[in-house]
LOGU-946471 format. One record per residue: residue number from 0; residue in three letters; x, y, z of N, C-alpha, C in turn. Coordinates in steps of 0.2 Angstrom, whole numbers, always signed. Each point is the difference from the previous one (the first is absolute). Example, Ala and Ser with C-alpha at 12.3 -4.5 7.8 and 13.67 -1.06 7.14 Angstrom:
// residues 2
[0; "ala"; [+66; -28; +39]; [-4; +6; +0]; [+4; +6; +0]],
[1; "ser"; [-2; +5; -4]; [+4; +6; +1]; [-4; +5; +3]],
END
This chain:
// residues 154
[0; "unk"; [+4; -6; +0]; [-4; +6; +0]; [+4; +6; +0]],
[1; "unk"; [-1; +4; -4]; [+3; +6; +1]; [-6; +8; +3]],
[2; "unk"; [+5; +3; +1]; [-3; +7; +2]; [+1; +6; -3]],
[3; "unk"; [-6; +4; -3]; [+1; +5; -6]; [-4; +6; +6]],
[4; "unk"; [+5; +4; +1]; [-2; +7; +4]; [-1; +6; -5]],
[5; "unk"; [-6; +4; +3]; [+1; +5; -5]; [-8; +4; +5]],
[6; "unk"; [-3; +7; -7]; [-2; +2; +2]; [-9; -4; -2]],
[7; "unk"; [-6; -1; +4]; [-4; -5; -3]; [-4; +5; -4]],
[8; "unk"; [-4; -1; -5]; [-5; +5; -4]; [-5; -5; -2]],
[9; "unk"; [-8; +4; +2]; [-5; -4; -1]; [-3; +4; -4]],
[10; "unk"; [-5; -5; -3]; [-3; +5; -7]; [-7; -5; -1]],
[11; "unk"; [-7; +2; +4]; [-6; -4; -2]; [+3; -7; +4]],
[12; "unk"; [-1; -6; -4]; [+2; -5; +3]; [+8; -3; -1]],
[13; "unk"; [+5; +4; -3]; [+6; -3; -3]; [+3; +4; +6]],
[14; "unk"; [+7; -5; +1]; [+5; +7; +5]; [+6; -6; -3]],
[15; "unk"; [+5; +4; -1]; [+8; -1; -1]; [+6; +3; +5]],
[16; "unk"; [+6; -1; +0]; [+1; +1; +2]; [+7; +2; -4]],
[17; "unk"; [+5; +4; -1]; [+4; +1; -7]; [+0; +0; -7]],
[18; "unk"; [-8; +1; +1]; [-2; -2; -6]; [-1; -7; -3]],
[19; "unk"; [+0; -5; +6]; [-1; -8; -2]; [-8; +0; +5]],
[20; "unk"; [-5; -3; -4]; [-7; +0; +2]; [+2; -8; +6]],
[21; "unk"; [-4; +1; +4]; [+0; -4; +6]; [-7; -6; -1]],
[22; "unk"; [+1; -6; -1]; [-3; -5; +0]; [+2; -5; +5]],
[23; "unk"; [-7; +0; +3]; [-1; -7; +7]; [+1; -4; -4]],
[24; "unk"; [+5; -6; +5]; [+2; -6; -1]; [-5; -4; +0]],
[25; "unk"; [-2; -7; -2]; [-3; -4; +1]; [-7; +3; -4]],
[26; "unk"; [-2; +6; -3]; [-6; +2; -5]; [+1; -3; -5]],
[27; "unk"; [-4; -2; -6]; [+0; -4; -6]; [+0; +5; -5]],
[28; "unk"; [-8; +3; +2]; [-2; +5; -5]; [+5; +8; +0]],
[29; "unk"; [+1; +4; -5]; [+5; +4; +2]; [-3; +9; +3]],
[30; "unk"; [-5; -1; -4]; [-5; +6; +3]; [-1; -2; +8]],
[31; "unk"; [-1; -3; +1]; [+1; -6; +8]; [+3; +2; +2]],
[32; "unk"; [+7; -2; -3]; [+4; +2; +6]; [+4; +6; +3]],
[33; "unk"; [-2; +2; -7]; [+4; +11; -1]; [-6; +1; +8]],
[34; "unk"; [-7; +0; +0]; [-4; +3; +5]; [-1; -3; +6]],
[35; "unk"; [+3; -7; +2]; [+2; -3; +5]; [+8; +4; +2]],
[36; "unk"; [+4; +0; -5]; [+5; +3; +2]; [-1; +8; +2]],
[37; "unk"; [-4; +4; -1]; [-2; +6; +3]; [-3; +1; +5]],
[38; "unk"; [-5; -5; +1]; [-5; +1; +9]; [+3; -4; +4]],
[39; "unk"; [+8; -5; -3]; [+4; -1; +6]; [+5; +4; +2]],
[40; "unk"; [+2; +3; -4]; [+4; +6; +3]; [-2; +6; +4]],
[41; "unk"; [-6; +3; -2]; [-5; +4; +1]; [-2; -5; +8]],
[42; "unk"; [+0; -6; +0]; [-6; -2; +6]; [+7; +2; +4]],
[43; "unk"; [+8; -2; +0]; [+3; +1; +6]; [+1; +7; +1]],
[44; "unk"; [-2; +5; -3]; [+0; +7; +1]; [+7; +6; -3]],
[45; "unk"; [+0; -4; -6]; [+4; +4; -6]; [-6; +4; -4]],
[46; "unk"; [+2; +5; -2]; [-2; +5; -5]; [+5; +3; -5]],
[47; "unk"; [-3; +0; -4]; [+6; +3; -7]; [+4; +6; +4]],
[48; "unk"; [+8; +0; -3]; [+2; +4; +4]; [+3; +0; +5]],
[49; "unk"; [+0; -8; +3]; [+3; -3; +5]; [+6; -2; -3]],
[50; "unk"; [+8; -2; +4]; [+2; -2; +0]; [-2; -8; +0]],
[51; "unk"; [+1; -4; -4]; [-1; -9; +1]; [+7; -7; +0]],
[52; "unk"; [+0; -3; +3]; [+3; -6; -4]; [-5; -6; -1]],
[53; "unk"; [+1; -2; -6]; [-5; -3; -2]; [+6; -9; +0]],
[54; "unk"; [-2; -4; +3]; [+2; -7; +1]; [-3; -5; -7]],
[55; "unk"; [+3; -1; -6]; [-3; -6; -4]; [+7; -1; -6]],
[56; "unk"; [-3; -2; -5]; [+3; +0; -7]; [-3; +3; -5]],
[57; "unk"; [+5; +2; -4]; [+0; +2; -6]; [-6; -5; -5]],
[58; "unk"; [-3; -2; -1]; [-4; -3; -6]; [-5; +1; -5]],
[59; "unk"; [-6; -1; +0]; [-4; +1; -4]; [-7; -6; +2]],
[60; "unk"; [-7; +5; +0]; [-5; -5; +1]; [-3; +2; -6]],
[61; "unk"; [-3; -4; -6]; [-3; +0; -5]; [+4; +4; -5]],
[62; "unk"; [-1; +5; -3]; [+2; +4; -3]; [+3; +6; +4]],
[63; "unk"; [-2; +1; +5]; [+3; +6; +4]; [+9; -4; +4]],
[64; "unk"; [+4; +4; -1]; [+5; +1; +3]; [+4; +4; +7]],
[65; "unk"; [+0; -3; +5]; [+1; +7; +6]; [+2; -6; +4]],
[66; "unk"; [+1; +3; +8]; [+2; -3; +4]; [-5; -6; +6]],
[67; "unk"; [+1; -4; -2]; [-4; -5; +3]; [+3; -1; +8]],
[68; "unk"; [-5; +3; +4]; [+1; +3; +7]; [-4; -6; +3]],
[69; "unk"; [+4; -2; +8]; [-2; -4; +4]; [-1; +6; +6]],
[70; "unk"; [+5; +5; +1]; [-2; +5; +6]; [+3; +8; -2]],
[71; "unk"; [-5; +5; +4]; [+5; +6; +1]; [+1; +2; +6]],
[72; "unk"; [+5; +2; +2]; [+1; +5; +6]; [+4; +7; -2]],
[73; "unk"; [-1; +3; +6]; [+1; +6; +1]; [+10; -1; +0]],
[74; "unk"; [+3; +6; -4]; [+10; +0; +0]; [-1; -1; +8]],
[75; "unk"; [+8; -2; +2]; [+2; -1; +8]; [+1; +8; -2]],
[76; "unk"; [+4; +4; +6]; [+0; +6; +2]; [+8; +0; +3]],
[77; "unk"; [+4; +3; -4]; [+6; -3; +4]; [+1; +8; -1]],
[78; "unk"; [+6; +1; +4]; [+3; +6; +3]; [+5; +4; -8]],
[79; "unk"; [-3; +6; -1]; [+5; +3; -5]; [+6; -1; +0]],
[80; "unk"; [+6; +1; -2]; [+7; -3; -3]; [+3; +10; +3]],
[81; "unk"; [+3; -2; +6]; [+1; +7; -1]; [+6; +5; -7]],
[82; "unk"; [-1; +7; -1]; [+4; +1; -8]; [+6; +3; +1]],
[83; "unk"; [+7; -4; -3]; [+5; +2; +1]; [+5; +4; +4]],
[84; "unk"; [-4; +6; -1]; [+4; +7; +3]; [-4; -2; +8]],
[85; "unk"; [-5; -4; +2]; [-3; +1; +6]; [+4; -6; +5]],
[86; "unk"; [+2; -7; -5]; [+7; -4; +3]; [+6; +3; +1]],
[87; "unk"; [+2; +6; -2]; [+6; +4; +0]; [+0; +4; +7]],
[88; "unk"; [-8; +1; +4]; [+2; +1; +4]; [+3; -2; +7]],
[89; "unk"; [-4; -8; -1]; [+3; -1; +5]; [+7; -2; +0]],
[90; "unk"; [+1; +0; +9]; [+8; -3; +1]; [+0; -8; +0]],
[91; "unk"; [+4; -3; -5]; [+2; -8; +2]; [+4; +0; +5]],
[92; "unk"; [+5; +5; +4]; [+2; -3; +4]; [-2; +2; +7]],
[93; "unk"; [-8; -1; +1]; [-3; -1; +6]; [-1; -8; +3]],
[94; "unk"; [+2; +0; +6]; [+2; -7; +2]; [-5; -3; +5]],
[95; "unk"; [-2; -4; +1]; [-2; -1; +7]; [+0; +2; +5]],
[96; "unk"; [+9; +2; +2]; [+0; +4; +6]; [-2; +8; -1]],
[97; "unk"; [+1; +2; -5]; [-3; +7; +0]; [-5; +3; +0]],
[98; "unk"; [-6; -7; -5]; [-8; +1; +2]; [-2; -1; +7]],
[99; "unk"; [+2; -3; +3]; [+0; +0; +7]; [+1; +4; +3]],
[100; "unk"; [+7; +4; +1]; [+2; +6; +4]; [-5; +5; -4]],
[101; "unk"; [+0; +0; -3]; [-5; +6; -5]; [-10; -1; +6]],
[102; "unk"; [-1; -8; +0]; [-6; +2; +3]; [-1; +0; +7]],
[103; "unk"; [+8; +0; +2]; [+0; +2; +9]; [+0; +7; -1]],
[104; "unk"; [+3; +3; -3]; [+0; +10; +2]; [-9; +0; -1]],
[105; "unk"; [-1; +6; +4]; [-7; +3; +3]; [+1; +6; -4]],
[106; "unk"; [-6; +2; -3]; [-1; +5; -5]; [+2; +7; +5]],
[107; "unk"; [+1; +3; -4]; [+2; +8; +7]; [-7; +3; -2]],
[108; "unk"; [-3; +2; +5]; [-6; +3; +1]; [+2; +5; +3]],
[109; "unk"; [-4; +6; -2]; [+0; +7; +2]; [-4; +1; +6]],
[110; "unk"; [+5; +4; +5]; [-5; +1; +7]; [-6; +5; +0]],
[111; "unk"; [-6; +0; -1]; [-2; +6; +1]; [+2; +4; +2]],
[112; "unk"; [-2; +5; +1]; [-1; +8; +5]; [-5; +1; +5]],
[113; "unk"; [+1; +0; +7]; [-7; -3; +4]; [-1; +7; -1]],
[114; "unk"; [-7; +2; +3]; [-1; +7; +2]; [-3; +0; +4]],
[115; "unk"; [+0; +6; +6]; [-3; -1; +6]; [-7; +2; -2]],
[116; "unk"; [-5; -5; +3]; [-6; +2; -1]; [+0; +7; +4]],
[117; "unk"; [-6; +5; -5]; [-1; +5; +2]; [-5; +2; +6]],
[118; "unk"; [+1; +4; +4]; [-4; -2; +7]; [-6; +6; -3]],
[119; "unk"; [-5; -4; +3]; [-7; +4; -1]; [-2; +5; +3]],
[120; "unk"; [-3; +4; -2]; [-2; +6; +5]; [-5; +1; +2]],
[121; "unk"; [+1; +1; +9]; [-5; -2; +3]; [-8; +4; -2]],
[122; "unk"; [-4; -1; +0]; [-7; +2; -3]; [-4; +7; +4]],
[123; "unk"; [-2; +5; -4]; [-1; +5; +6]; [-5; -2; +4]],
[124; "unk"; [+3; +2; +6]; [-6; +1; +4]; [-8; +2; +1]],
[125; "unk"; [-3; -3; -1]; [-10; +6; +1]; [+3; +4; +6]],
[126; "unk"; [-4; +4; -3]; [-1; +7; +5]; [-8; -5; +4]],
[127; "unk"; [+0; -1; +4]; [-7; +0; +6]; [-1; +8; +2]],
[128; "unk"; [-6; +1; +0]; [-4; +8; -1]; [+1; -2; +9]],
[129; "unk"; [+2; +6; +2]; [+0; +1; +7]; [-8; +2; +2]],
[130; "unk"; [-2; -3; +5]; [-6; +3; +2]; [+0; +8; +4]],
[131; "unk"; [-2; +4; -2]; [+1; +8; +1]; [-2; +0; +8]],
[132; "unk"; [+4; +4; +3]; [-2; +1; +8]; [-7; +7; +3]],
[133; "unk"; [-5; -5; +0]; [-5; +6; +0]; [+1; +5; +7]],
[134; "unk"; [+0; +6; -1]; [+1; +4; +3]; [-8; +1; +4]],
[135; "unk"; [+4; +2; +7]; [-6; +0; +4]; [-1; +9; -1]],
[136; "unk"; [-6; +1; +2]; [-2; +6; +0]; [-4; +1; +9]],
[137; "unk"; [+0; +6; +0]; [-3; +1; +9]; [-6; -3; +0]],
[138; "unk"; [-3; +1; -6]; [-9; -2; -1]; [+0; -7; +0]],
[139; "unk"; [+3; -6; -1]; [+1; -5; +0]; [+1; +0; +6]],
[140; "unk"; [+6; +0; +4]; [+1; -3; +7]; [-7; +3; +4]],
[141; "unk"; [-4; +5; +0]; [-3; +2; +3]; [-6; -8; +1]],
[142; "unk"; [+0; +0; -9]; [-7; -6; +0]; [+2; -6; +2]],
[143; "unk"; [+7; -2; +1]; [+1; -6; +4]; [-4; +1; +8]],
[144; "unk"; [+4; +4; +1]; [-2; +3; +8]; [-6; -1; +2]],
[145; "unk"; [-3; +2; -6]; [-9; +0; +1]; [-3; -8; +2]],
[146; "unk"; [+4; -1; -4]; [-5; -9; -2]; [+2; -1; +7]],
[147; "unk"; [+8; -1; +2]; [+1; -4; +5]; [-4; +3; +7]],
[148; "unk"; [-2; +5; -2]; [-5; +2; +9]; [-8; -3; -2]],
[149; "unk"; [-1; +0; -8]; [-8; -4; -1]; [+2; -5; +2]],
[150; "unk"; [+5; -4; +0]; [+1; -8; +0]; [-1; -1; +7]],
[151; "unk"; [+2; +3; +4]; [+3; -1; +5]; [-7; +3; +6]],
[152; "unk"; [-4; +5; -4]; [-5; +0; +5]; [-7; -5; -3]],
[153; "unk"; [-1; -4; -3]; [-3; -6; -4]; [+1; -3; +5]],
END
């Protein structure tokens, strides 16, 4: 079995892949297996514009010629190659013992600045309204006087 990777393209019931039309293994009829080859790709949730690898052989069903496909999956996902001038950075001669002493130092962190919190100021005081001193008058002491001799002879 081989593996043809590429971009997949569906069209109606036909989907290829590199421009080679994809036919289900094991179909006889070939209009068959071109639309069995699309609602199997389509069922594991490829859409044209996918990246695909498609699992079969090169052959032919009937008159049609394309790839006679037993599975597809989705490309592995491997890690870009990093580019030339970005290998040039680093140093080859970091060693064991150097990546290590490298992850004993502690990064230097800056001390802040404390500030001393600012003190609040105190809140004004309310004024409480003095009660006013009523001034006696002669006529007033008099009417005291009065009462307590009406009281007094009751």
């Amino acid at each position: 079995m081989s593996r043809f990777t590429g971009i997949l393209q569906v069209s109606q019931n036909q989907s290829s892949v590199n421009g080679n039309i994809l036919l289900m293994s094991g179909v006889a009829d070939p209009s068959q297996a071109m639309s069995s080859a699309t609602s199997f790709v389509q069922g594991k949730g490829f859409r044209s514009g996918y990246r695909i690898v498609v699992i079969g052989d090169l052959g032919q069903v009937g008159s049609i010629s394309g790839i006679i496909m037993t599975d597809a999956v989705a490309p592995s996902v491997t890690a870009p190659t990093p580019a030339p001038a970005a290998m040039a950075a680093v140093k080859p001669a970091a060693t064991a013992m150097s990546v290590s002493q490298a992850a004993q130092k502690k990064p230097v962190v800056k001390k802040k600045k404390t500030v001393a919190p600012k003190k609040k100021k105190a809140a004004p005081k309310k004024k409480v309204a003095s009660k006013k001193k009523q001034t006696r008058t002669k006529s007033s002491s008099k009417r005291k006087a009065a009462r307590k001799k009406s009281n007094r002879s009751r």
